[in-house]
One Martini backbone bead per residue (centre of mass of N, CA, C, O) as a GRO file, in nm:
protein
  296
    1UNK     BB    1   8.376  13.553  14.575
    2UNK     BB    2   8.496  13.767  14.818
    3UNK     BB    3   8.729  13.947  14.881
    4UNK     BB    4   8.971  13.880  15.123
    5UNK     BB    5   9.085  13.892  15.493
    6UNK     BB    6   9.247  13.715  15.714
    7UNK     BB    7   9.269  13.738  16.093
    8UNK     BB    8   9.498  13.526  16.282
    9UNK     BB    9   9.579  13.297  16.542
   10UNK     BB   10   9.809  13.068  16.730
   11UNK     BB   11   9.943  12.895  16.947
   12UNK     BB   12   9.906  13.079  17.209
   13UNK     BB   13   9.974  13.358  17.014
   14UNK     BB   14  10.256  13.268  16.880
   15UNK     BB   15  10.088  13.307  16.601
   16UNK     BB   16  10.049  13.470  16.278
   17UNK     BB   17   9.766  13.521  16.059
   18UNK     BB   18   9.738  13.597  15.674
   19UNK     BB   19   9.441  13.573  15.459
   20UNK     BB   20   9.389  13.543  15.111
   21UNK     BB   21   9.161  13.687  14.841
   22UNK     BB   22   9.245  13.797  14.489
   23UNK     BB   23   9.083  13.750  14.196
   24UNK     BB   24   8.929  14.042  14.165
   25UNK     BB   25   9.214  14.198  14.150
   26UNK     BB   26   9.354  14.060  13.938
   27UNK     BB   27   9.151  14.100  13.699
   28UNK     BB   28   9.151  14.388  13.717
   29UNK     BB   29   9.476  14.420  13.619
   30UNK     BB   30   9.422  14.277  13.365
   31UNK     BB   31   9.193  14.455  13.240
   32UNK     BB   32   9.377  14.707  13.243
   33UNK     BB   33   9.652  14.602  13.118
   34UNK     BB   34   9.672  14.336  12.962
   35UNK     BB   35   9.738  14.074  13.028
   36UNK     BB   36   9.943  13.816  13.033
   37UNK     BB   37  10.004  13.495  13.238
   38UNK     BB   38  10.281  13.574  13.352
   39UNK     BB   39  10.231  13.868  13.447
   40UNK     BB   40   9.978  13.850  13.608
   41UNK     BB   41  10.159  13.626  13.846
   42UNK     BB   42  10.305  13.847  13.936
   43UNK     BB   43  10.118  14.087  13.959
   44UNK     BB   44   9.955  13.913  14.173
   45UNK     BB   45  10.110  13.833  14.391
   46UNK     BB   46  10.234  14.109  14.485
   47UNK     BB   47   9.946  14.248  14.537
   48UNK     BB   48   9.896  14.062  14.752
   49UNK     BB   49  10.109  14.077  14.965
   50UNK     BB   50  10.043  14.362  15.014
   51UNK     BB   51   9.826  14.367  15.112
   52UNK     BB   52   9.848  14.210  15.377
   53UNK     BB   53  10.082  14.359  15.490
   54UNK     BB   54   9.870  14.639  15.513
   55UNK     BB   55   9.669  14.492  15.705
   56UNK     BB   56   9.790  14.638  15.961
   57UNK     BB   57   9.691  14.906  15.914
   58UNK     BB   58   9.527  15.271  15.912
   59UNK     BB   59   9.404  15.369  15.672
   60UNK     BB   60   9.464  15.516  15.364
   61UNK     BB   61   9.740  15.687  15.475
   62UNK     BB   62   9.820  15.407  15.487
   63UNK     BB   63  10.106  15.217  15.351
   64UNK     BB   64  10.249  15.030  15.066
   65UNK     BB   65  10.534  14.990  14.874
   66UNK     BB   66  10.649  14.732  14.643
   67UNK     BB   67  10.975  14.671  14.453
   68UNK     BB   68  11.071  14.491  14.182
   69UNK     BB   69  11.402  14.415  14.028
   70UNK     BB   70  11.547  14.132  13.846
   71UNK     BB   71  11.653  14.188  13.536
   72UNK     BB   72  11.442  14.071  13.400
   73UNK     BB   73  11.173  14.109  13.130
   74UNK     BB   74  10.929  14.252  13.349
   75UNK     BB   75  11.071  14.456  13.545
   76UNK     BB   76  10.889  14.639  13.703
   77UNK     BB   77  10.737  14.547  14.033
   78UNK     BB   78  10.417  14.754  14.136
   79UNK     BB   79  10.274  14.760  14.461
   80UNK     BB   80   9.986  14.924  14.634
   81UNK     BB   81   9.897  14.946  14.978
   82UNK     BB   82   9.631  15.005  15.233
   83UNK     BB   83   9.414  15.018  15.517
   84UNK     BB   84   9.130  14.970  15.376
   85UNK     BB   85   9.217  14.781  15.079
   86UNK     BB   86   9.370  14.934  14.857
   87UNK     BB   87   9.513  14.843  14.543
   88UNK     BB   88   9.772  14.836  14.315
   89UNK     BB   89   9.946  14.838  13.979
   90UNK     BB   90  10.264  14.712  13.787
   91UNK     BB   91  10.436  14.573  13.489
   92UNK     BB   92  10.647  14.671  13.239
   93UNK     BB   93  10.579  14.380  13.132
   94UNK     BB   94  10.236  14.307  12.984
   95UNK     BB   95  10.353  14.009  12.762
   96UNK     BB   96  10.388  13.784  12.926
   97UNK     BB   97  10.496  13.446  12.809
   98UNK     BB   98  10.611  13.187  13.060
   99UNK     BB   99  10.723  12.877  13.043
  100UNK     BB  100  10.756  12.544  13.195
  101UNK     BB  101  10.806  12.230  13.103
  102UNK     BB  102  10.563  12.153  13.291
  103UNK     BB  103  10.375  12.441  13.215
  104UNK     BB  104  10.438  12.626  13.426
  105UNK     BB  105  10.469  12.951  13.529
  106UNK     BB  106  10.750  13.192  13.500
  107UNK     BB  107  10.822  13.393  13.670
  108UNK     BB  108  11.163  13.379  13.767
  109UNK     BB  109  11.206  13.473  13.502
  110UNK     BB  110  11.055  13.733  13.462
  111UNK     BB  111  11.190  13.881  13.707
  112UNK     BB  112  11.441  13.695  13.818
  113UNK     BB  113  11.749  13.743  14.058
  114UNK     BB  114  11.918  14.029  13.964
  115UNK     BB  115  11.803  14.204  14.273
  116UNK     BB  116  11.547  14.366  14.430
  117UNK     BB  117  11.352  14.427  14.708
  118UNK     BB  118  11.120  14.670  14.820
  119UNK     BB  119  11.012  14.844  15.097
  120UNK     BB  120  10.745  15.086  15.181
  121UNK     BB  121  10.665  15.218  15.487
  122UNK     BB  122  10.379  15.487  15.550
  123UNK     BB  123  10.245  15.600  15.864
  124UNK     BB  124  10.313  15.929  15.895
  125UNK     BB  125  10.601  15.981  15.913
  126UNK     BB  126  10.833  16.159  15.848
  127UNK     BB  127  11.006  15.884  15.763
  128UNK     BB  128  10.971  15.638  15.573
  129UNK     BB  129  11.007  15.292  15.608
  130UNK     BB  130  11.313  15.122  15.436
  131UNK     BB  131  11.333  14.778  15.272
  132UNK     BB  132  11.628  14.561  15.170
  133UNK     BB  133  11.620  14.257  14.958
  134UNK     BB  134  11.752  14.012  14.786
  135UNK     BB  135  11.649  13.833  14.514
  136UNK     BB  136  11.615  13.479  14.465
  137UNK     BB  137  11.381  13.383  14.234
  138UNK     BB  138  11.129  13.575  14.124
  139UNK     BB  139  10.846  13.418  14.262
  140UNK     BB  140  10.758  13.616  14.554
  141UNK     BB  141  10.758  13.416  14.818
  142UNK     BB  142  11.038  13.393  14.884
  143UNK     BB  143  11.107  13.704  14.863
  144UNK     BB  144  10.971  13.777  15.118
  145UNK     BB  145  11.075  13.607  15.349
  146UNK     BB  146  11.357  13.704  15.323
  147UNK     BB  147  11.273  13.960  15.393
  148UNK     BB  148  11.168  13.914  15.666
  149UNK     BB  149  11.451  13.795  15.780
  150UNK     BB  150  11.643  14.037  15.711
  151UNK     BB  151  11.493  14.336  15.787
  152UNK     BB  152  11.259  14.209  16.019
  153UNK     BB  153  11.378  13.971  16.201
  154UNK     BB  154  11.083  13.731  16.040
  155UNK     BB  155  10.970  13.418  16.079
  156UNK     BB  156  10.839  13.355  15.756
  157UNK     BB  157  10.561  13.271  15.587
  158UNK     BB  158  10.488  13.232  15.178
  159UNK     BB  159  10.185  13.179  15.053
  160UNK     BB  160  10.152  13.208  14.676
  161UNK     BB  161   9.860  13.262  14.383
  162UNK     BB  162   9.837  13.188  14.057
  163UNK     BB  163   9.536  13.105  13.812
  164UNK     BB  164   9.544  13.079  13.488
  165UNK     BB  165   9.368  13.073  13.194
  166UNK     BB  166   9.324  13.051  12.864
  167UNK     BB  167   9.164  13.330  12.899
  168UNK     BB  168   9.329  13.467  13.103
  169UNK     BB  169   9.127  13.427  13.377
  170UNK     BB  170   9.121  13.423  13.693
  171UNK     BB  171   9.029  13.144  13.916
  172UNK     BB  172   9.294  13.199  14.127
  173UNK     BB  173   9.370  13.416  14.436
  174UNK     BB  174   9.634  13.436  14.680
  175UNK     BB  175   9.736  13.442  15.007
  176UNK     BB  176   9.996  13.369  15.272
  177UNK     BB  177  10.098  13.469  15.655
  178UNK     BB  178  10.338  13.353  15.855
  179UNK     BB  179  10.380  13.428  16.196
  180UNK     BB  180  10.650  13.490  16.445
  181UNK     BB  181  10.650  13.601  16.806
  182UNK     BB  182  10.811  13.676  17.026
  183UNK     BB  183  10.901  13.394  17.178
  184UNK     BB  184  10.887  13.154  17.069
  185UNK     BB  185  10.871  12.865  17.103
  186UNK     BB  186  10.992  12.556  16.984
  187UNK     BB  187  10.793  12.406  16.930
  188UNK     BB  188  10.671  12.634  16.699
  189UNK     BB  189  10.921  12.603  16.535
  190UNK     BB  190  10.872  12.327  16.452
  191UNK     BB  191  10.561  12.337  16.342
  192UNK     BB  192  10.603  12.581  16.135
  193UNK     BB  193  10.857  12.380  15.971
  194UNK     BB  194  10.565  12.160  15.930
  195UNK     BB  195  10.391  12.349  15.782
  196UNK     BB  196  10.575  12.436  15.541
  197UNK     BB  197  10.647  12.145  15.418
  198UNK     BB  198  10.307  12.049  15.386
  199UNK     BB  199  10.192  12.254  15.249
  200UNK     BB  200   9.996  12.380  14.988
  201UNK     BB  201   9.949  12.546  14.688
  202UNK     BB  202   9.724  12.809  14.716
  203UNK     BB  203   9.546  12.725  14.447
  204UNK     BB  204   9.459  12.449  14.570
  205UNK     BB  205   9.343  12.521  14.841
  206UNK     BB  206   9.145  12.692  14.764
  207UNK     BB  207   8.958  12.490  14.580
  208UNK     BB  208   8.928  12.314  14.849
  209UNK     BB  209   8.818  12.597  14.971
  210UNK     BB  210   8.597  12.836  15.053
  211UNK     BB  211   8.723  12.883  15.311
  212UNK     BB  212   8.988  13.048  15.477
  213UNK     BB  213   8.963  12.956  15.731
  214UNK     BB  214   8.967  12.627  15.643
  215UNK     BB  215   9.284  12.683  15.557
  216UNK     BB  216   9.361  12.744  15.870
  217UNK     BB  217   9.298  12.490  15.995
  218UNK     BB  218   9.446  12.283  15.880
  219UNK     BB  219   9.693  12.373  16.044
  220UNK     BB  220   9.528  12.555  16.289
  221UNK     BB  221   9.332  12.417  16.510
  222UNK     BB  222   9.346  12.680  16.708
  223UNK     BB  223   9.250  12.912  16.582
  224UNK     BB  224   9.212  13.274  16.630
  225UNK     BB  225   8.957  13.504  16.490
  226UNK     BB  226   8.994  13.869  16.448
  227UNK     BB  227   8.979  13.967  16.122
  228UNK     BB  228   8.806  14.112  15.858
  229UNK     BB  229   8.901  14.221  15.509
  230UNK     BB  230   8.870  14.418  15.255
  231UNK     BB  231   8.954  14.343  14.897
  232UNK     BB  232   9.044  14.640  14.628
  233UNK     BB  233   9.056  14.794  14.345
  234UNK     BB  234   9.222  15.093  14.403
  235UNK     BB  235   9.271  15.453  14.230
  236UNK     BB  236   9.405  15.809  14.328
  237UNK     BB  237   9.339  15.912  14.008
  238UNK     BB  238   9.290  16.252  13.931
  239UNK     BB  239   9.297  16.522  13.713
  240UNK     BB  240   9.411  16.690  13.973
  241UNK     BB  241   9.665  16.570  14.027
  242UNK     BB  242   9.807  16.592  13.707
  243UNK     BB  243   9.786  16.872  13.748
  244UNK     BB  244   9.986  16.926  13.917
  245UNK     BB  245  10.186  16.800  13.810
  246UNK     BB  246  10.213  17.001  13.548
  247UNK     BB  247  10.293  17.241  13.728
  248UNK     BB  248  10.597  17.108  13.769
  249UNK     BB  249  10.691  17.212  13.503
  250UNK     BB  250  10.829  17.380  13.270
  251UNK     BB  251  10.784  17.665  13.103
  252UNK     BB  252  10.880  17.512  12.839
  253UNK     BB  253  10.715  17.341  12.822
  254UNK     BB  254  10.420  17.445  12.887
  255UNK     BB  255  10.431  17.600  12.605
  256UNK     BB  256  10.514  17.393  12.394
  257UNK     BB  257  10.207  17.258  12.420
  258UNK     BB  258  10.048  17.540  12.374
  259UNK     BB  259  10.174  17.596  12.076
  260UNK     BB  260  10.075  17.284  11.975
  261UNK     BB  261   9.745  17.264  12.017
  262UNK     BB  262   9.700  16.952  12.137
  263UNK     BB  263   9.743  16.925  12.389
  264UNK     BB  264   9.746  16.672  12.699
  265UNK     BB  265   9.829  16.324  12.782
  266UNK     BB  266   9.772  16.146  13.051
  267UNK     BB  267   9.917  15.842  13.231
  268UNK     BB  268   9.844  15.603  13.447
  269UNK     BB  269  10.057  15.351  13.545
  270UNK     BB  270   9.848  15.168  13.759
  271UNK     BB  271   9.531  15.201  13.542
  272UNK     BB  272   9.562  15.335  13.246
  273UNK     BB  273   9.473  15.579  13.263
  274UNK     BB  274   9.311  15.911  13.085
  275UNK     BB  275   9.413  16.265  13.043
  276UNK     BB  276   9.278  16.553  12.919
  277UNK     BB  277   9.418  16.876  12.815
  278UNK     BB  278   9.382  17.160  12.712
  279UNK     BB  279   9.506  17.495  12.596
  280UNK     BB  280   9.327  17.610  12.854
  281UNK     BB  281   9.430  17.475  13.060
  282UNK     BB  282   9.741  17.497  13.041
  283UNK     BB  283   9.727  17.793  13.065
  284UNK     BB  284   9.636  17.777  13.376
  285UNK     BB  285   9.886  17.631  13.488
  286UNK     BB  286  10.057  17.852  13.377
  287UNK     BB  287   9.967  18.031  13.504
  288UNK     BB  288   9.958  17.939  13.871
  289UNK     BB  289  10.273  17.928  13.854
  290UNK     BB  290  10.337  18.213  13.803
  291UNK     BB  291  10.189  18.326  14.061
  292UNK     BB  292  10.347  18.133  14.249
  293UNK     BB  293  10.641  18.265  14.225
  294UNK     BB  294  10.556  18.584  14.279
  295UNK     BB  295  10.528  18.497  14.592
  296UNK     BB  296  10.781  18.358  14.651
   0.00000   0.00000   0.00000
C-alpha cells in the first residue's frame, strides 16, 4: 500500500487528528543508509513524525526540520520534510542494533535523554520560528509531545512506529498525531485522555487495519476526513548545489584541490548521494569566485 497521511477531525470539530503510513518511506531511508534496525526505527519514527508535522504547511518552498541529539549513541538524528510531503534524513550513526531484555529495539537507549529535540519550521517568513525542548525519553513519540505541550502550548498525543524484520526490511511503519484545538471542553480533554491510555502501539494498528481512515475511526468514531496527502522520500541535492556549495570555500582550499589534480567528491549527508568535479570543473568554480570578488 502507497505512503500517505490522513487528515481529519472529530468530536465536533475540537480535536485534529494526523495519520500517516511511512512503510517506503523508511525502508527508502534504510536502503540510502544501510541502518542496522535500531538506527532504522529511530530514524524512521523521527521522519514520520516530521512529516505529518509538515503536512499542515504548503508547497516545497515550507519546510521542518527535526533535530535530536540526546547525547546517545546514535548522535544526531535529522529528518526534514516540506508541504509537498518530500521528507529526507540521516543519523549519526547507522550501525546501531540495541534490544531490550523483552527483544523489542531500544531507540531510548540509542538516541539517549541528555540533550534537546529542535524544531525549526520555515514558513518564509524574515527568520524561521525555532522551537526547543528536552528530550524526555529518546523514544521519539513521547519526545515530540513534551515538545508540542513545552514550545507550542498544544496538548498532543504522538503514536509513532516502526517494524523492522529480521531481514532489515520494514513491515510496518507509520505515526499519529492527536492534537486539542483551543478552547476544547473538558468532556474532549477526558476523552482524549482515555483515548491515550487505550490506544495500541502504532505498529500493532497499521498490521491491524488496511485503511488508515479506519484506525482513526477506532478511537473517533464522529471523525470527519479532511484530506489526504501523498508522503516520500525525496532529497533536492543535485551537482549544482555542491558545485554552489565548493564555490564557498577559501581559495587555498580549492587551489590546493586543483593543485592535487585529483579533482573532489561531495557526499550529501541527507540521501548518501556523492558527486564529483574533476579538475577542471574545480578551476570554474575558482574562476566564477575570483570574477565574483572583483565585481564586489
Amino acid at each position: 500500500m502507497r505512503d500517505e497521511i490522513v487528515i481529519a477531525q472529530a468530536l465536533n470539530g475540537t480535536v485534529r487528528i494526523h495519520i500517516a503510513r511511512t512503510r517506503q518511506l523508511v525502508q527508502e531511508a534504510v536502503e540510502r543508509h544501510q541502518l542496522q534496525p535500531t538506527s532504522a526505527a529511530a530514524l524512521g519514527r523521527t521522519m514520520t513524525v516530521t512529516a505529518i508535522m509538515a503536512s499542515d504547511l504548503k508547497g516545497k518552498d515550507e519546510k521542518i526540520t527535526a533535530i535530536l541529539n540526546g547525547g546517545g549513541p546514535a548522535g544526531t538524528v535529522l529528518a526534514q520534510a516540506n508541504g509537498n510531503g518530500d521528507v529526507r534524513g540521516f543519523i549519526g550513526d547507522p550501525n546501531l542494533h540495541i534490544s531490550r531484555a523483552d527483544g523489542h529495539l531500544d531507540v531510548g537507549a540509542a538516541v539517549g535523554n541528555h540533550g534537546d529535540l529542535q524544531v525549526i519550521k520555515d514558513i518564509g517568513l524574515k527568520e524561521p520560528f525555532t522551537g526547543v525542548a528536552p528530550i524526555q525519553t529518546g523514544e521519539i513519540g513521547i519526545d515530540f509531545a513534551y515538545y508540542y505541550a513545552i514550545s507550542e502550548q498544544t496538548p498532543t498525543i504522538v503514536n509513532v512506529g516502526v517494524l523492522v524484520g529480521t531481514d532489515r526490511s520494514i513491515e510496518t511503519a507509520g505515526g499519529m498525531i492527536v492534537q486539542l484545538l483551543p478552547g476544547a471542553p473538558e468532556e474532549t480533554i477526558e476523552f482524549c485522555e482515555k483515548v491515550s491510555q487505550d490506544m495500541s502501539a502504532m505498529t500493532e494498528l497499521l498490521k491491524k487495519h488496511e485503511e488508515l481512515e479506519d484506525i482513526v475511526l477506532e478511537y473517533f468514531p464522529d471523525a470527519e476526513f479532511l484530506d489526504t496527502r501523498d508522503v516520500r522520500w525525496k532529497c533536492n541535492c543535485s551537482r549544482e548545489h555542491f558545485m554552489v556549495s565548493l564555490g564557498t570555500l577559501a581559495e587555498e582550499d580549492l587551489l590546493e584541490m586543483i593543485n592535487d589534480g585529483q579533482g573532489a567528491e561531495v557526499r550529501c549527508d541527507y540521501c548518501n548521494s556523492y558527486y564529483f568535479y574533476n579538475t577542471d570543473e574545480l578551476k570554474a568554480i575558482l574562476e566564477a569566485k575570483r570574477a565574483g570578488n572583483r565585481r564586489s
